[in-house]
DRENGUFI-314728 format. One record per residue (C-alpha): residue in three letters; x, y, z. Coordinates in steps of 0.2 Angstrom, whole numbers, plus 5000, padded with zeros to 4 digits. Layout:
<pts>
ALAXYZ ...
</pts>
This chain:
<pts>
UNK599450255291 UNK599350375275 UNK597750285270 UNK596850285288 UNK597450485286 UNK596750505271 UNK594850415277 UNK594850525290 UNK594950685282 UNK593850615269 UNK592450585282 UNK592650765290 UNK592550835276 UNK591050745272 UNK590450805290 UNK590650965285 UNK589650955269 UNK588450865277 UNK588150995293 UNK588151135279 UNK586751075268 UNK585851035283 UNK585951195289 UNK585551285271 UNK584351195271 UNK583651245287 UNK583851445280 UNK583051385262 UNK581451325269 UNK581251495286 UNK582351635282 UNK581651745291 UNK581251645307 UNK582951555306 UNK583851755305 UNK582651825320 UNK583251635328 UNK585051685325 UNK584851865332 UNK584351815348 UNK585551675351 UNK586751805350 UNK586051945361 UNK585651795375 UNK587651735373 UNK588351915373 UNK587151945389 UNK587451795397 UNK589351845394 UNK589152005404 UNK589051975421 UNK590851965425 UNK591152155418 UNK589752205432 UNK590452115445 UNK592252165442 UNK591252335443 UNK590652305459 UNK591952245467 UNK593152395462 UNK591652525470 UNK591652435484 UNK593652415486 UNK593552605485 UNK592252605498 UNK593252515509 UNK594852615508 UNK594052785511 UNK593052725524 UNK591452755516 UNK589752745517 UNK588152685507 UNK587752845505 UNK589352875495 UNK589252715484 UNK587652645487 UNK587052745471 UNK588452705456 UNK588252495463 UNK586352495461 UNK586752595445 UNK587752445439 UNK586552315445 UNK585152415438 UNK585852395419 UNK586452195424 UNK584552175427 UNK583852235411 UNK585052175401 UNK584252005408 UNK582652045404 UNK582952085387 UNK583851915385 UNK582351815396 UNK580951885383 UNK582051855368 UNK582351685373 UNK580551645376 UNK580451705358 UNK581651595352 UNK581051455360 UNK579451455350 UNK579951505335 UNK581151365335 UNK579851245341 UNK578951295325 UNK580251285312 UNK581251115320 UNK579651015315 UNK579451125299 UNK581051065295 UNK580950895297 UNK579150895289 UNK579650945273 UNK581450845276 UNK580050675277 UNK579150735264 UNK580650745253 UNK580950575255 UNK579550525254 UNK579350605237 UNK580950565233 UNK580650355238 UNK579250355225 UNK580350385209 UNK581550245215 UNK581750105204 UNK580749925212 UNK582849895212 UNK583050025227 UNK581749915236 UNK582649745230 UNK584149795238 UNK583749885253 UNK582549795270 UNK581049895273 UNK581649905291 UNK583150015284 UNK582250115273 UNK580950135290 UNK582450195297 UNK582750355287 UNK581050405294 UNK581250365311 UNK583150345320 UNK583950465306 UNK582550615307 UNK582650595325 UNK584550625327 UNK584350765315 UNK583050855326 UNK584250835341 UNK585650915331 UNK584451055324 UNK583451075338 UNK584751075352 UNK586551045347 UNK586851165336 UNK585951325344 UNK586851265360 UNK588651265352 UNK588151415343 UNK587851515360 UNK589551425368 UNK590651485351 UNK589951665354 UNK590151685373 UNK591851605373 UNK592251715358 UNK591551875370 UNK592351815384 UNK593951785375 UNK593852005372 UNK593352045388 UNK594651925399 UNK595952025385 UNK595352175391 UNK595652145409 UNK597352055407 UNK598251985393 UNK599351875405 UNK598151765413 UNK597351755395 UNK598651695387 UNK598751565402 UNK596951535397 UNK597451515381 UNK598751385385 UNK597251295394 UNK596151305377 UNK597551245368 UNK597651075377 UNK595651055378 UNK595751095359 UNK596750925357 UNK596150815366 UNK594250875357 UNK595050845341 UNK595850655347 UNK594350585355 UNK592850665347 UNK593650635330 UNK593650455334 UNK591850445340 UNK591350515322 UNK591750355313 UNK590750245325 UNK589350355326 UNK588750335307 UNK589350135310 UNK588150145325 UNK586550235314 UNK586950095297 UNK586849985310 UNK585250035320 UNK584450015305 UNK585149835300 UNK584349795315 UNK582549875311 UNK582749775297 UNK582749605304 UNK581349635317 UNK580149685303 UNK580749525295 UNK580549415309 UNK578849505314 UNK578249465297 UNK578749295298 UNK578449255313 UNK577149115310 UNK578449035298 UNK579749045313 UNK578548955324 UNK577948835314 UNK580048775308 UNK580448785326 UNK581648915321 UNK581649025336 UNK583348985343 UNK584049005328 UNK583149165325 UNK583949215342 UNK585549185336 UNK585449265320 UNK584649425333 UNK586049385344 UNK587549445331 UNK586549595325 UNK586249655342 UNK588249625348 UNK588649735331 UNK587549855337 UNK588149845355 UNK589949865348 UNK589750005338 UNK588750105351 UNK590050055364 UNK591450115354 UNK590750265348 UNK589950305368 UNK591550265375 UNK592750395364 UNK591050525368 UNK590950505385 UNK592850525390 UNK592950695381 UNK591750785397 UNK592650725411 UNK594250755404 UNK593750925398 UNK592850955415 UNK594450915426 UNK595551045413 UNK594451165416 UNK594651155436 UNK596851135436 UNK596551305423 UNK595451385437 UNK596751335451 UNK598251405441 UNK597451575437 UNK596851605455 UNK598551555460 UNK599351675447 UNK598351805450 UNK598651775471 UNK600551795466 UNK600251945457 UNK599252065469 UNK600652015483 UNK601952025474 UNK601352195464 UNK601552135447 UNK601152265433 UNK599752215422 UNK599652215402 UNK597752245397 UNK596852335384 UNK595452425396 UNK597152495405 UNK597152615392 UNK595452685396 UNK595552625415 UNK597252635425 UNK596752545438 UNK597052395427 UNK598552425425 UNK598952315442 UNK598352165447 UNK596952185462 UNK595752085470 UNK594252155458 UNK595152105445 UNK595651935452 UNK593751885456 UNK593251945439 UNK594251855428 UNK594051685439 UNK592151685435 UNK592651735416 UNK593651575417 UNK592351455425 UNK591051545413 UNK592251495398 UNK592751315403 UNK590851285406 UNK590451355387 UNK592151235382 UNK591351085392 UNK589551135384 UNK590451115366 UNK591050955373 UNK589350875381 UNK588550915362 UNK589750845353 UNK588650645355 UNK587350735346 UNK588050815332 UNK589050685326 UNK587450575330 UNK586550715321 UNK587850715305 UNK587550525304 UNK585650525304 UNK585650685290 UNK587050575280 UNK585650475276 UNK584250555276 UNK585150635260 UNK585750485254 UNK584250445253 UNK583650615245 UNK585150615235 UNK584850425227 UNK584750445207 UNK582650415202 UNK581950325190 UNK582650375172 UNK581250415161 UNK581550455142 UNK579850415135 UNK578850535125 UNK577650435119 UNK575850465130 UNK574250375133 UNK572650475130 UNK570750475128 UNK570250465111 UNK568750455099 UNK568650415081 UNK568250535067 UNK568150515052 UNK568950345052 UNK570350425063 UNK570750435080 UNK570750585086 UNK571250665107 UNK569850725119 UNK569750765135 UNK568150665140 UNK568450485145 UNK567850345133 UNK568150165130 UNK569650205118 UNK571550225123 UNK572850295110 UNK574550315111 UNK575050505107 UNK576750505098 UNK577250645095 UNK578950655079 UNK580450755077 UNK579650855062 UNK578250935074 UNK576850805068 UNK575850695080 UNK575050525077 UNK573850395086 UNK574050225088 UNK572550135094 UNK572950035112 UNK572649885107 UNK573749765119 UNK574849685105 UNK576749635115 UNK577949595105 UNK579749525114 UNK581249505100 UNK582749415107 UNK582649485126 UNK584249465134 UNK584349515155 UNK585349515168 UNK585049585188 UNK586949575192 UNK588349585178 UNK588849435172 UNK587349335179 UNK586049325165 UNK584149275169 UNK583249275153 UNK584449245135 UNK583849255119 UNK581849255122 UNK580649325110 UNK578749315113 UNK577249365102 UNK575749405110 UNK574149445099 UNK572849575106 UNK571549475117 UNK572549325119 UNK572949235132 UNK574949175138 UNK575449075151 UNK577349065157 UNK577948895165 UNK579448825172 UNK580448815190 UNK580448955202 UNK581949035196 UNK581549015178 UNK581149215174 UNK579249205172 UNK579049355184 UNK580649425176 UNK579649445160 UNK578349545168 UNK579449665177 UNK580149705161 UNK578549725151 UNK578249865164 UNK580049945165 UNK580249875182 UNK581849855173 UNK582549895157 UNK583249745148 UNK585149735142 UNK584749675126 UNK583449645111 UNK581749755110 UNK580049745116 UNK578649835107 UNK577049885114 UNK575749915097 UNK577349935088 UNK577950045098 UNK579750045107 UNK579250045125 UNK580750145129 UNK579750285119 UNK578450265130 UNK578450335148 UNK578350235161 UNK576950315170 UNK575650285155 UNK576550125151 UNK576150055166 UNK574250115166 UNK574050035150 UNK574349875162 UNK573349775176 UNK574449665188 UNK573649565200 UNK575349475213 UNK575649335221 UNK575849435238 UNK574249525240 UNK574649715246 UNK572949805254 UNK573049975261 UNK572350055276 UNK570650115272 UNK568850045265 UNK568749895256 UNK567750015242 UNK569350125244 UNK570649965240 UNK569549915225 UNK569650125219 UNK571650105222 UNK571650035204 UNK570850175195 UNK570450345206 UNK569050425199 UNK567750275199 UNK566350285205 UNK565450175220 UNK564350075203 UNK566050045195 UNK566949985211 UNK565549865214 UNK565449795195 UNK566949755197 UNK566949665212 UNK565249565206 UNK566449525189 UNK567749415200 UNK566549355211 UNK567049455227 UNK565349565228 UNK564449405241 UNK565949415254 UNK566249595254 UNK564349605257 UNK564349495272 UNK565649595279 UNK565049705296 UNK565149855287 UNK565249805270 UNK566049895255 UNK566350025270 UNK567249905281 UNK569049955287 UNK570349865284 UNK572049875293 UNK573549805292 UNK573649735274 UNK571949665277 UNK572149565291 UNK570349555294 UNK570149445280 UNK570649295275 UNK572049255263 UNK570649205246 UNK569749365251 UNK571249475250 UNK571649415235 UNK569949445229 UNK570149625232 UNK571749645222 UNK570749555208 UNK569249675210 UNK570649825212 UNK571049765192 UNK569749725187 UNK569249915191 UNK570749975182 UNK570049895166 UNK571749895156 UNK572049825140 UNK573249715146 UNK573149595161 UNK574649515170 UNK574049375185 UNK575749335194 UNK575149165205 UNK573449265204 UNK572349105210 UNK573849025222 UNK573149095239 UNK571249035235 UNK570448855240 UNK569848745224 UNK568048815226 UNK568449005227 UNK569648955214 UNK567948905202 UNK567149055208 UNK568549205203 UNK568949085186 UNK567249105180 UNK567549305184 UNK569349305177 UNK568749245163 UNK567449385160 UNK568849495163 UNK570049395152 UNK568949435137 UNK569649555122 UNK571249605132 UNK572949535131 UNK573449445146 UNK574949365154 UNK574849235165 UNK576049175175 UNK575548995187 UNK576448845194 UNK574348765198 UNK574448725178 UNK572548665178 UNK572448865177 UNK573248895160 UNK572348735152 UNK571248875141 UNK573048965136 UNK573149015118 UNK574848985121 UNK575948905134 UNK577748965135 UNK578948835147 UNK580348935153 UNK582148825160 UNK583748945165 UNK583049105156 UNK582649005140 UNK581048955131 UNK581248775128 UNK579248725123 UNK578048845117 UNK576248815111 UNK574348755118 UNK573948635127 UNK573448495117 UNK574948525107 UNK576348525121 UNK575548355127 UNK575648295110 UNK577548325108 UNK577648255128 UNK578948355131 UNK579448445148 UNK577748535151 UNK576848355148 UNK578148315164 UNK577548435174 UNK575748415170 UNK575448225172 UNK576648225189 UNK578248145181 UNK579248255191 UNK578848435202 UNK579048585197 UNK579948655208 
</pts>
């Protein structure tokens, strides 16, 4: 019991930290707006509070009318007087809330604008692990489910239990004014609504943020099964993939349901508190004006006739109790969305709040241009890269980028405890040419991530021209390198404008020499449109060979130093396959170039072919060689066994 007391004030306390920054941020990026918003949700409350004061008013004029015997004539004035300030007090309050609406139109979707954009801003510096560990349907969530249920809080919750707190708090004063008896009786009312809020809305928290984890869970697996869907038709899966939907859904379903249930017993119960609190103060207040009761009341001091109860009085201070068991019941109908609300901003900034990429490299790539026998920066592009490195004593030295990698006893591991790669060390030479093979699982495309800082390694070194790559940053590092992947990735837009992808500022001639290089220039001309044909979803007007082509072209435009081809050539027929190694080759020449391929007639020209079992290197050399020694690459080359 202590430990389920203990969760549960963690998580409203959490709630309260989480509705704060939300709102501070809401007065961060509008100040102004958000002040002027404030102001008149106020005035419109404290008017909207009013009317019962006027009617009391009325009512008393009109009981005086009746007891002399009078006239319009006599009256008429002081109740049009009345009625007259009622009226302009509404108007005030119509034009400022047609203010207020805009001007929160205006700053809602602000608001959430730069909310996505901080994400989104935020998601680019993630670590690839971020993305390993999270579906892309749960990270779409964020943006969609989550953004939403933080515009309803923003939007609508929170002013509306904004303008509730403030007229129960004015009606509160007034209804103290006219009687403190039937307040307190109110009061007694408040009291009880007060705990049953605190039971049942508190317990609708909890499945609200299980309900929005949950939502996305369930985006996830649609975008997997979408994606997939071909793979689910073709291995009959579909009633399995039901199945699998099935449970998800029914998590979802029970979540909802719990959270729904707890939500929506709070308004009727609220609702039917508020009319037994009507029916007792019109019954007190009945038992008063016959029985003559004195009456306790602030006003009586400036008003004696509130010193006993009357019909006026009576009539008044019934509508100040519907008004604030309506305002209580209001509170109660909002409470869905800001716990809804509070869930979806809880991850929008966990999101926001998830610790970016470390980078502690101070080591740059620049243009440079020899002089004198030395290399020195510009600002002009040229054909030569340096590595700017800058030292502790205030000098700076440049180190030609040359492509030479160097591992020294690599040791990795994703998961503690679980190594991938033990003990490698790899030495590759500028302008030559490695091939990793071995089983999928083996860490071929391990070794690559690591070479770009995808991940940083748990042990040994890795030198980039003899340089620490840990010193380098990561931005320039991974500039200085050209990866073409397995799984192709095109982006809305041109086919010219997927080639530039690689390298921003090249021109049209670059873009096309580069697709003429891999051999992609014939099909991208017999395309409708050409370089200038659109292409939408990940390319899906072309086929899987020419898709690939692209990505090749893309790093081929890049023209880095150093070339990684993960399974570049696994998505193209034998002929295409002919065509792009011809262009490959071309690229091939003078860079450094890891190649990583389980079609092994495609690392036959290799300088050198590194076999990879369990995270270890267990063959290394050419081609002729490793037949020679007819070890385990000889096995997988002549058939003796599959690779996988």
């Amino acid at each position: 019991m202590k430990n389920k007391a203990a969760a549960s004030g963690k998580i409203k306390g959490q709630n309260k930290g989480v509705l704060g920054r939300a709102v501070k941020a809401l007065f961060r990026y509008y100040p102004k707006m958000t002040a002027f918003i404030l102001f008149c949700i106020i005035v419109n409350a404290v008017v909207s509070s009013l009317p019962s004061i006027f009617m009391e008013k009325v009512f008393t004029v009109v009981g005086k009318a009746l007891a002399m015997n009078a006239g319009w004539a006599e009256y008429g004035g002081e109740i049009i007087r009345d009625m007259s300030v009622l009226i302009s007090l509404y108007v005030i309050s119509l034009i400022l809330c047609a203010v207020n609406k805009q001007l929160s139109a205006i700053i809602t979707q602000g608001y959430l604008k730069k909310m996505r954009e901080q994400m989104f801003n935020v998601m680019q510096d993630l670590p690839v692990k971020y993305f390993d560990s999270n579906s892309n349907g749960d990270i779409m969530s964020h943006y969609t489910n989550d953004i939403d249920a933080l515009r309803q809080m923003i939007a609508e919750s929170l002013p509306q239990l904004l303008t509730s707190a403030i007229m129960v708090l004015t009606l509160f004063f007034i209804m103290l004014w006219y009687s403190v008896w039937l307040t307190l009786v109110v009061l007694a009312g408040i009291i009880a609504i007060f705990f049953v809020t605190k039971t049942i809305g508190g317990g609708a928290g909890k499945y609200f943020v299980a309900q929005q984890r949950a939502v996305g869970k369930t985006e996830g697996f649609i975008e997997e099964m979408m994606n997939g869907q071909k793979v689910v038709k073709v291995f009959c899966h579909e009633e399995e993939a039901k199945a699998d939907f099935d449970s998800i859904n029914e998590y979802l379903f029970d979540q909802s349901y719990r959270a729904n249930r707890y939500a929506n017993m709070l308004m009727p119960i609220l609702g039917n508190i508020g009319h037994v609190l009507y029916v007792i103060v019109a019954l007190l207040g009945g038992v008063f004006i016959i029985n003559g009761v004195s009456n306790a009341a602030i006003g009586a001091v400036f008003n004696p006739s509130l010193a006993v109860f009357g019909i006026a009085l009576v009539v008044a201070f019934l509508q100040m109790t519907r008004q604030f068991c309506n305002n209580i019941n209001q509170v109660s109908n909002q409470i869905n969305s800001v716990v809804m609300g509070i869930a979806g901003a809880r991850r929008v900034f966990d999101l926001i709040d998830e610790k970016p990429e470390t980078d502690d490299g101070y080591v740059t790539l620049v243009n440079a241009k020899e002089s004198d026998g030395e290399l020195i920066e510009c600002e002009e592009r040229t054909h030569i890269w340096a590595w700017k490195h800058p030292h502790g004593d205030g000098t700076v030295t440049y180190t030609r980028l040359q492509g030479d990698v160097v591992l020294s006893e690599v040791d990795f591991e994703y998961e503690p405890g679980k190594p991938v790669l033990r003990d490698v060390s790899i030495f590759a030479k500028p302008g030559q040419k490695v091939a990793f093979v071995g089983a999928t699982g083996a860490g071929k495309t391990t070794i690559t991530n690591l070479i770009n800082r995808f991940y940083d390694i748990a042990d040994g070194k890795i030198r980039y021209d003899g340089i620490n790559i840990n010193k380098i940053k990561k931005s320039d590092l991974r500039r200085s390198l050209g990866i073409v992947l397995q799984d192709t990735n095109l982006f809305t837009g041109t086919v010219m404008d997927n080639i530039r992808y690689g390298k921003l500022d090249a021109s049209d001639d670059d873009c096309i020499a580069a697709a003429k290089l891999v051999g992609a220039d014939g099909f991208i001309r017999r395309l409708p449109d050409g370089y200038n044909t659109m292409l939408n979803s990940n390319g899906a007007n072309l086929s899987q060979g020419q898709r690939q082509l692209v990505s090749i072209a893309r790093a081929a435009a890049a023209d880095p130093p150093v070339m990684i081809l993960d399974e570049a050539t696994s998505s193209i027929d034998t002929r295409t396959e002919a065509i792009v190694s011809r262009g490959m080759d071309a690229l091939m020449q003078g860079r450094t170039v890891f190649v990583i391929a389980h079609r092994l007639s495609t690392v036959r020209n290799s300088d050198v072919i590194i076999v990879l079992d369990h995270g270890r290197i267990i063959e290394r050399g050419n081609h002729e060689k490793l037949i020679e020694e007819k070890g385990q690459y000889y096995q997988l080359y002549t058939g003796a066994f599959e690779l996988e």
